[in-house]
RODRENVEX-525748 format. One line per 5 residues: number of its first residue (from 0); for each residue x negated, z negated, y of C-alpha. Coordinates in pm, whole numbers. Last residue first. Example, Ala and Ser with C-alpha at 12.3 -4.5 7.8 and 13.67 -1.06 7.14 Angstrom:
<recs>
1	-1367/-714/-106 ~ -1230/-780/-450 .
</recs>
This chain:
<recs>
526	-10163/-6903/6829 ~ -10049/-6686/7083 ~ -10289/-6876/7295 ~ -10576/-6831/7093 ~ -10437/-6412/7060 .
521	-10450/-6400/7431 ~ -10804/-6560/7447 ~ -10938/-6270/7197 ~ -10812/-6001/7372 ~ -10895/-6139/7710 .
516	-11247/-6148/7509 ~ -11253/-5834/7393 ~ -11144/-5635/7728 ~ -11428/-5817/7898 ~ -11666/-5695/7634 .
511	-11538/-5355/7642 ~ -11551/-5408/8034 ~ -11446/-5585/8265 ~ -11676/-5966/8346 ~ -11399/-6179/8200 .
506	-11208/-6208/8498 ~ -11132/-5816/8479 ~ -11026/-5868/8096 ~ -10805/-6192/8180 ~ -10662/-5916/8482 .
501	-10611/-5708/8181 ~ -10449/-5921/7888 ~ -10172/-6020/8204 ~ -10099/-5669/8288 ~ -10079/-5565/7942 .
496	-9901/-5921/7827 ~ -9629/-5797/8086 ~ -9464/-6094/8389 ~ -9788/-6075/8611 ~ -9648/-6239/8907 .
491	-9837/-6008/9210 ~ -9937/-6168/9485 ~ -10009/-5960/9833 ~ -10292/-6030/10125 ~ -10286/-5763/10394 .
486	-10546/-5607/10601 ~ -10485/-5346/10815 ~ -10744/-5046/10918 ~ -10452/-4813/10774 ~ -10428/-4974/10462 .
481	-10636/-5278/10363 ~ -10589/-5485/10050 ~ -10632/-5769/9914 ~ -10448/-5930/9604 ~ -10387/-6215/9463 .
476	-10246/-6225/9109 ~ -9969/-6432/8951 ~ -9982/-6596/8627 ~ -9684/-6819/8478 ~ -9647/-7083/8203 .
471	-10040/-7010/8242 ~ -10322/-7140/7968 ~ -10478/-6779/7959 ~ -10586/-6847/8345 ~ -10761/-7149/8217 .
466	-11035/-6887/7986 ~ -10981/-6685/8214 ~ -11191/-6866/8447 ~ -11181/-6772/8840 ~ -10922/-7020/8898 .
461	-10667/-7136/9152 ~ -10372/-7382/8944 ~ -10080/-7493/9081 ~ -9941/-7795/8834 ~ -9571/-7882/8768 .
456	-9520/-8220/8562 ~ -9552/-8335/8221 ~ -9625/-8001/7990 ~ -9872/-7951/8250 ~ -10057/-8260/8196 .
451	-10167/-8158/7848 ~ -10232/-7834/7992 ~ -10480/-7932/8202 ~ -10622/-8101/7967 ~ -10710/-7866/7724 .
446	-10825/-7643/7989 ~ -11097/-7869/8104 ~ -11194/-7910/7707 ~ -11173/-7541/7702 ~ -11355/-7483/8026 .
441	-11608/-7805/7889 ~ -11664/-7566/7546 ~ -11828/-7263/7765 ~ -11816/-7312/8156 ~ -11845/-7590/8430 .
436	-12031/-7516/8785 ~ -11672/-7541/8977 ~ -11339/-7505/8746 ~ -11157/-7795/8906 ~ -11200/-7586/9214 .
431	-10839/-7565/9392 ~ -10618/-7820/9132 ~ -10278/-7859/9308 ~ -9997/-8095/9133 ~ -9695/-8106/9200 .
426	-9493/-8436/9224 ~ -9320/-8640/8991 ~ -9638/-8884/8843 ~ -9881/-8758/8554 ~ -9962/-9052/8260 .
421	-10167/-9257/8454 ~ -10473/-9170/8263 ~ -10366/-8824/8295 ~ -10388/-8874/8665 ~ -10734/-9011/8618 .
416	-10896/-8730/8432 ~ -10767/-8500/8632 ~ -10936/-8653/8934 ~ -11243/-8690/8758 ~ -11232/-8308/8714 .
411	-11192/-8282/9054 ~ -11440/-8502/9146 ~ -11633/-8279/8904 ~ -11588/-7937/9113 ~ -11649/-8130/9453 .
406	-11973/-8285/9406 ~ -12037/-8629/9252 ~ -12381/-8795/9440 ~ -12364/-8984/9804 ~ -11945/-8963/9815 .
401	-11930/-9089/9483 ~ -12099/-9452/9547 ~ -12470/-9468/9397 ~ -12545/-9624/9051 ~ -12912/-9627/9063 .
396	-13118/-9412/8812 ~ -13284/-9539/8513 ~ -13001/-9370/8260 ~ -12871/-9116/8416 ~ -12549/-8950/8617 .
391	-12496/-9322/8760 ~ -12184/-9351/8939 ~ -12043/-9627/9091 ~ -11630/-9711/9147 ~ -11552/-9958/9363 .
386	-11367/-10274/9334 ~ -11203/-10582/9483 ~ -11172/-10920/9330 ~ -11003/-11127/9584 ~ -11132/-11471/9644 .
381	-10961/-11762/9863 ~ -11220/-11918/10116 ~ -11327/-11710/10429 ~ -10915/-11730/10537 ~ -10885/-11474/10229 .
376	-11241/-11373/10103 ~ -11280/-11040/9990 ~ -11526/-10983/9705 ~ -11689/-10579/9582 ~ -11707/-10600/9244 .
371	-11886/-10308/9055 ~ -11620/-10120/8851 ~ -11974/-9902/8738 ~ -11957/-9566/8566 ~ -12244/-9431/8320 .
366	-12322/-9076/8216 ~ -12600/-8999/7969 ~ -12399/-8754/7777 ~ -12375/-8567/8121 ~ -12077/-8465/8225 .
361	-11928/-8141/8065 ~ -11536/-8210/8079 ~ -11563/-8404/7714 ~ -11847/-8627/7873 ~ -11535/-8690/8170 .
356	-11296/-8800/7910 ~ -11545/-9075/7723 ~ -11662/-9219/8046 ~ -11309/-9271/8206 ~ -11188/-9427/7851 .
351	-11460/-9674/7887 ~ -11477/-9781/8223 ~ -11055/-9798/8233 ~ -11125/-10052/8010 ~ -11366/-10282/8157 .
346	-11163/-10219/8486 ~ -10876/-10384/8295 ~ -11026/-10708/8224 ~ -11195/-10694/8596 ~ -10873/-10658/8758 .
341	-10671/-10913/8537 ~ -10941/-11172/8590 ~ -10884/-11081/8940 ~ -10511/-11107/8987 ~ -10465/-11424/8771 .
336	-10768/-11593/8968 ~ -10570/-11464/9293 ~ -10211/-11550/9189 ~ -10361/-11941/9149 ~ -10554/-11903/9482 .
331	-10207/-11760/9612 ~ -10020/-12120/9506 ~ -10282/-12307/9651 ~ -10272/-12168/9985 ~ -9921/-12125/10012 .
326	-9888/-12544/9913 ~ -10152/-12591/10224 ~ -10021/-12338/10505 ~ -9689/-12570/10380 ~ -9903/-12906/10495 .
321	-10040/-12735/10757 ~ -9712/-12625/10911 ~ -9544/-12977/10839 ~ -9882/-13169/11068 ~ -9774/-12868/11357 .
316	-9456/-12924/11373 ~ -9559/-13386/11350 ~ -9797/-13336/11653 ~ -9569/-13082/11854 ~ -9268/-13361/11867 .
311	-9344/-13512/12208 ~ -9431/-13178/12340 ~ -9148/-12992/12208 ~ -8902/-13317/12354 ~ -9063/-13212/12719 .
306	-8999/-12840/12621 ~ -8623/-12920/12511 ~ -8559/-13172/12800 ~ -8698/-12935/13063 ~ -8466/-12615/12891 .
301	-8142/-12823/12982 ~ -8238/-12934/13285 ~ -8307/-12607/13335 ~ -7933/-12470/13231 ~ -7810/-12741/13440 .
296	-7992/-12578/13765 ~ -7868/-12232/13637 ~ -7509/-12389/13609 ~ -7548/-12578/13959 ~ -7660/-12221/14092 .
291	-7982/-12112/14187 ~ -8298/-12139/14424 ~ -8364/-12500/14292 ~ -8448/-12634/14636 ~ -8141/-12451/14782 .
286	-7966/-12572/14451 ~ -8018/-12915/14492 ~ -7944/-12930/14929 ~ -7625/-12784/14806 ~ -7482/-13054/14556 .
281	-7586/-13367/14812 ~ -7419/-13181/15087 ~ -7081/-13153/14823 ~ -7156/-13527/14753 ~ -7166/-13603/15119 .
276	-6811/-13371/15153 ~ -6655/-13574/14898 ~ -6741/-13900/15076 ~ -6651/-13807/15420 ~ -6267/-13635/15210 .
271	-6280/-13975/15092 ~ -6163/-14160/15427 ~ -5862/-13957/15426 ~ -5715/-14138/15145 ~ -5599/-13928/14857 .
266	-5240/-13955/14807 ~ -5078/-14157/14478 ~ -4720/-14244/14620 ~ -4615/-14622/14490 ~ -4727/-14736/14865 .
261	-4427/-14464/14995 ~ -4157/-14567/14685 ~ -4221/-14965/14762 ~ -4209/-14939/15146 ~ -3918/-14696/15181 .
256	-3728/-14976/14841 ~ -3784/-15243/15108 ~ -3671/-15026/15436 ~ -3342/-14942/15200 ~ -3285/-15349/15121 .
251	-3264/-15384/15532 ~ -3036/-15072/15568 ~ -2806/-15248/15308 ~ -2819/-15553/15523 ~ -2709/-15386/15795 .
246	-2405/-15232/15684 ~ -2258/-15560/15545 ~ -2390/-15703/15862 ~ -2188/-15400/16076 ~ -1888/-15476/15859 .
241	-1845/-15849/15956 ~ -1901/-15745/16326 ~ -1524/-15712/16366 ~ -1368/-16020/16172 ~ -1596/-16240/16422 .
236	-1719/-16479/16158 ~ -2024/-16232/16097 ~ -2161/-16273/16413 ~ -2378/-16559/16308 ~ -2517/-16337/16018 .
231	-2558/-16051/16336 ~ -2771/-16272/16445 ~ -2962/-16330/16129 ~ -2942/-16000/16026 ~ -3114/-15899/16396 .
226	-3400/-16138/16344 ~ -3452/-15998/16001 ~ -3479/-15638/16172 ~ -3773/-15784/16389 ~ -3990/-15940/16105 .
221	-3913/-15620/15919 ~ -4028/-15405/16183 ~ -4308/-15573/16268 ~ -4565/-15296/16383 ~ -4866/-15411/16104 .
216	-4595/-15318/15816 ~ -4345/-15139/15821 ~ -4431/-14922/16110 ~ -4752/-14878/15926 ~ -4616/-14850/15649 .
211	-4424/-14521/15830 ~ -4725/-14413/15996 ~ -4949/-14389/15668 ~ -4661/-14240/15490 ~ -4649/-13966/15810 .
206	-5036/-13921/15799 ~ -5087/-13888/15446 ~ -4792/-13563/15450 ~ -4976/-13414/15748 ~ -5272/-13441/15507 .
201	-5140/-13322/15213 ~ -5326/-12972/15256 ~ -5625/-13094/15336 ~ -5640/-13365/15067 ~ -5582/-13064/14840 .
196	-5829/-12823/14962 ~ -6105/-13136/14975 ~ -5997/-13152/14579 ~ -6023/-12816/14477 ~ -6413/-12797/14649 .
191	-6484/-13162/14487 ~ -6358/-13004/14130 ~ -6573/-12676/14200 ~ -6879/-12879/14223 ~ -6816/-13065/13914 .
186	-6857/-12802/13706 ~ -7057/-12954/13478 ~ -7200/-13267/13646 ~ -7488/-13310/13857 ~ -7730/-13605/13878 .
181	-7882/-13568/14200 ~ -8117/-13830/14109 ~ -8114/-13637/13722 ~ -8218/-13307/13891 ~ -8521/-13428/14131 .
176	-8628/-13627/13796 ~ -8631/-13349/13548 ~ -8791/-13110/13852 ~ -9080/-13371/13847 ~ -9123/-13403/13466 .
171	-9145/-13072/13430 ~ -9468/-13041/13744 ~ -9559/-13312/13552 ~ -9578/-13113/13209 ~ -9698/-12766/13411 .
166	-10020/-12717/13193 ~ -9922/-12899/12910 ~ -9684/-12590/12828 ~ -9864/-12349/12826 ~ -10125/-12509/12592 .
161	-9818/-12704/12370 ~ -9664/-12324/12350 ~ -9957/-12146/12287 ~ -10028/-12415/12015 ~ -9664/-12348/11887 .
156	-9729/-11961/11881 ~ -10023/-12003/11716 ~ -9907/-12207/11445 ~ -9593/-11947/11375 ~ -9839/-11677/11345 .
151	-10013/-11833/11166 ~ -9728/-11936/10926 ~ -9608/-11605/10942 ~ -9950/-11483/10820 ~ -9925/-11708/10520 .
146	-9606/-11613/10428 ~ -9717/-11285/10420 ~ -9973/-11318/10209 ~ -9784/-11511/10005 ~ -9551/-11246/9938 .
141	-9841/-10971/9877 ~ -9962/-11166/9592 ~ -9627/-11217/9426 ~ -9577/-10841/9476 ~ -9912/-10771/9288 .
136	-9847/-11003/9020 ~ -9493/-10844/8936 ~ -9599/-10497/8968 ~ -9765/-10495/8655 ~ -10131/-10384/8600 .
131	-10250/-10043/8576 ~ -10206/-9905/8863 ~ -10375/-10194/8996 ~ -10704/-10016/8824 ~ -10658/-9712/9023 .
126	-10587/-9908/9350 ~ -10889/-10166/9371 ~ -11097/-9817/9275 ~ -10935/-9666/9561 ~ -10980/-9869/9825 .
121	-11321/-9796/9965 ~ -11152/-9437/10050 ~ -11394/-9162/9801 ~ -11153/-9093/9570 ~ -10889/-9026/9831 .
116	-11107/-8782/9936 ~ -11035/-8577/9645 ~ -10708/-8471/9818 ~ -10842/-8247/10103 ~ -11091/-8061/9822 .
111	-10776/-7968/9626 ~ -10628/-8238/9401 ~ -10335/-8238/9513 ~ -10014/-8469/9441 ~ -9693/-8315/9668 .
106	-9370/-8382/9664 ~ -9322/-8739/9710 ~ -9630/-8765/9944 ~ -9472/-8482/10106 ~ -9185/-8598/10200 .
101	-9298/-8888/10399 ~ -9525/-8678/10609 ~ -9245/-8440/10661 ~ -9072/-8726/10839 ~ -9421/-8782/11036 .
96	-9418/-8434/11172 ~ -9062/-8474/11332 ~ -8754/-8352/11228 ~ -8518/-8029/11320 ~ -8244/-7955/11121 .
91	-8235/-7655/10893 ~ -8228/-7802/10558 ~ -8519/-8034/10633 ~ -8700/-7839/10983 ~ -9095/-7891/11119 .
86	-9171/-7712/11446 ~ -9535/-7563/11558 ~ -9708/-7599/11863 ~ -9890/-7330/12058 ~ -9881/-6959/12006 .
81	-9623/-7095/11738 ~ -9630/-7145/11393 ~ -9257/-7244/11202 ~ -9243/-7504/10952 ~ -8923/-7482/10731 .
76	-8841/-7755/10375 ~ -8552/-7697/10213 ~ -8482/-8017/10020 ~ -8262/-7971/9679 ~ -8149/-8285/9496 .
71	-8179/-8324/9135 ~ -8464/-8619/9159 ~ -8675/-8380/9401 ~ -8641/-8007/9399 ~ -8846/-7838/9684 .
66	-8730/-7494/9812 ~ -9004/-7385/10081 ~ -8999/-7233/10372 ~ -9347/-7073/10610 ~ -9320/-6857/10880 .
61	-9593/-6723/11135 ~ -9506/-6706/11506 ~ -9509/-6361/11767 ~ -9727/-6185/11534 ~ -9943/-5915/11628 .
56	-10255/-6105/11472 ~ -10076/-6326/11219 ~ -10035/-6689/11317 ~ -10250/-6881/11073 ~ -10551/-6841/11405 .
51	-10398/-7065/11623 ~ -10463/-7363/11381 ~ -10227/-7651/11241 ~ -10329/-7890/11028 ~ -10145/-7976/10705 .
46	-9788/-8080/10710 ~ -9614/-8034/10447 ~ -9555/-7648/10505 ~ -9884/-7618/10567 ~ -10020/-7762/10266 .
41	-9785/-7489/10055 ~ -9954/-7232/10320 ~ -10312/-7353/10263 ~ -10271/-7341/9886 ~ -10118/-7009/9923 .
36	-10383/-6929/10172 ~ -10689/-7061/9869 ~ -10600/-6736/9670 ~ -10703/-6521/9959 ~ -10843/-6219/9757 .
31	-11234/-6327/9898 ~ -11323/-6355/9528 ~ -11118/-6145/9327 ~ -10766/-6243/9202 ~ -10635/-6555/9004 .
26	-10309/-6787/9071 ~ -10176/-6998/8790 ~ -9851/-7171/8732 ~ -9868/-7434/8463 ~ -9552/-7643/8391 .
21	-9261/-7592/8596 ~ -9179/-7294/8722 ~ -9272/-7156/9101 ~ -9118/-6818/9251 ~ -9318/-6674/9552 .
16	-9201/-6441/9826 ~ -9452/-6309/10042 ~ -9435/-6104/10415 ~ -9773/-6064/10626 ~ -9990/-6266/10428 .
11	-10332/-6250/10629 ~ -10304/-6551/10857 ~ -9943/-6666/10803 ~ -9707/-6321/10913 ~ -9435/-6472/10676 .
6	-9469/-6718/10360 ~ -9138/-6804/10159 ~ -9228/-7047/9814 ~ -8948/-7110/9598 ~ -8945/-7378/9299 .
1	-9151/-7647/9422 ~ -9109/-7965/9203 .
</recs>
């Protein structure tokens, strides 16, 4: 609900303050007063069209707040008119256009001349009439849709996939086979790199054990130390060598345990640091024709094997993608016939009750509408009933669309007519020229309803009819006036039954007569 409207230095107004009730606030003044700029300035505000010319002349920028109330929380909406932009602020912070955009759908329901166009989108009859049905259906319907539109999406991206990647399967296949000659390991290249660093380092170490065994070995030295024990055995009866054989024999067991403790040593032969650095070669010539790293190169081995396996197992993705496309299918052409036997039930309906409310707003007796259907075909096979709305003013003539025939006073009349058929939504609702080329009973009849949906939800009213104007929770009056070769618009909120009975009297025509009648609506109302 809008409960404070601020306008400053906006086209005409020059300073206004304007305090909104719920219910039925009505604005009235002479023709040319600039009634339509407070409907301007509250569109505005939510993000109507800006032009140059709504900046007062003089005026550095023109000004427009309003206090909106929305589920018990305040918003305070700002727009502010520049020479050339204009800014949009929620409780002083700066948003963008598209925020307010948002907003104002919640806070906002016109049914000015901007708003009626709705009526004439191809989708609205579709929309009034699923208005009407639960959102259950509608959901479900909207579910499958897009499960269906993920599937082909998913579809095409796997035929992409197989095209792309047919393309370069033997130039795949090739890389697969360069990598798995090579065959390299997970980090084995930095094992061979530790383990040429440790060869190299024990290598002074290799060549002394290799030495010694050797001396042990190949040079004879046990062959020639034997000799000597044996001599030295037929020494041994001399009382002073028989120490020295003792002493030589133990030497002989120590060159046995050398032997044992230098073969039992595990050293890398230097023969393998040739076959380490081969493999190393081997590593490097991969990733210079790779252009990357062992990891990188494993990573595309990797990456081959899945696309190469995608290939092999396209056939059967694509078969399981079908056969769910399939099961969606079925289950939306089941939501559909629900859907549009629902549609047309209810469009019967609406018809009738549509027909019977507009003849009591002064349309012809003779007036027919038409939910005439208007098929879509999901994936050129699955029906959708859609609608639109025909209108035939007489019998014998052809039910035309309402864009080619309704004018602007009665689609706002049919606009009333709907939104009491939906039983008013939160939101306030504008009516600019509901009153156009209607008068006598239909004003009442007009009025009647207006009123009916007032007592649900807050309604701005412009009319030249006092007979509406009566109807007002609150009544304010538009003004013009020039002083000093400087025109100004100013509202008045007519708050006295003499100041209300007499602008009823001026829309009446002024006058005794004029005077009569106001008299006569006030005391209806009072009634």
């Amino acid at each position: 609900m809008l409960e404070l409207l601020r306008i400053k230095n906006f086209a005409l107004i020059e300073d206004l303050e304007l305090e909104f009730h719920s219910g039925l606030n009505v604005f009235t003044g002479e023709t040319g007063a600039g009634k339509s700029l407070v409907v301007n300035a509250i569109s505005g505000l939510l993000g109507g069209n800006w032009q140059h010319k709504e900046v007062r002349l003089g005026a550095e920028k023109a000004w427009l707040e309003g206090v909106f109330v929305l589920e018990e929380e305040e918003y305070i909406l700002r727009r502010e008119y520049l020479p050339k932009r204009s800014r949009f602020y929620i409780n002083d912070q700066l948003v963008s256009s598209v925020k307010i955009e948002e907003l104002s759908k919640k806070f906002l329901l016109s049914a000015t001349q901007h708003a009626q166009q709705k009526l004439l989108k191809p989708g609205f009859a579709t929309t009034l009439v699923d208005s009407f049905l639960g959102e259950e259906i509608l959901a479900k319907k909207e579910s499958l849709l897009k499960k269906l539109e993920a599937i082909k999406e998913e579809k095409e991206a796997i035929l992409n996939k197989i095209k792309e990647l047919e393309q370069k399967k033997d130039y795949l296949e090739y890389q697969k086979e360069e990598i798995e000659k090579v065959n390299p390991l997970p980090g084995e290249e930095e094992e061979l790199l530790a383990r040429i660093e440790q060869i190299k380092k024990e290598k002074n170490i290799q060549e002394k054990v290799e030495f010694l065994l050797s001396l042990l070995g190949e040079g004879n030295l046990y062959k020639e130390f034997k000799a000597v024990l044996e001599a030295l055995g037929e020494l041994s009866n001399l009382d002073e060598f028989a120490p020295d054989l003792e002493k030589a024999q133990d030497f002989f067991y120590f060159l046995e345990e050398l032997e044992l403790k230098l073969r039992k040593l595990e050293l890398v032969p230097l023969s393998e640091i040739d076959k380490i650095e081969a493999r190393l070669y081997e590593l490097a010539s991969l990733k210079r024709k790779f252009k990357g790293s062992l990891q990188d190169i494993l990573a595309l081995k990797s990456e081959i094997e899945k696309n190469l396996s995608f290939l092999d197992e396209s056939k059967l993705l694509l078969k399981e993608l079908e056969l769910r496309e399939e099961e969606v299918k079925q289950e939306l052409a089941r939501v559909l016939t629900q859907i549009n036997e629902l549609r047309l039930n209810k469009s019967r309906e609406i018809k009738a009750i549509l027909e019977k409310e507009l003849k009591e707003l002064g349309f012809s007796a003779e007036l027919s509408l038409y939910f005439a259907r208007d098929s879509y075909f999901w994936f050129g096979e699955l029906e959708e009933v859609r609608l639109k709305l025909l209108w035939q003013p007489n019998p014998g003539q052809e039910p035309r669309p309402l864009n080619q025939i309704a004018s602007g006073g009665e689609l706002s009349r049919l606009l009333l007519v709907i939104m009491i058929l939906q039983g008013g939504e939160k939101g306030t609702l504008i009516f600019d020229e509901v009153d156009t080329g209607i008068g006598g009973l239909t004003l009442v009849k007009v009025g009647e309803k207006i009123k009916l949906l007032a007592s649900t939800q807050q309604i701005i009213l412009i009319t030249h009819w006092p007979q509406l104007a009566v109807l007002a929770d609150r009544h304010f009056k538009v003004e013009k006036k020039i002083e000093e070769n400087t025109t100004r618009i100013g509202c008045q909120l007519l708050k006295q039954e003499e100041e209300i009975k007499k602008e009823l009297a001026r829309m009446a025509g002024g006058g005794k007569e004029g005077e009569l009648l106001a008299l006569n609506l006030w005391q209806k109302r009072k009634r």
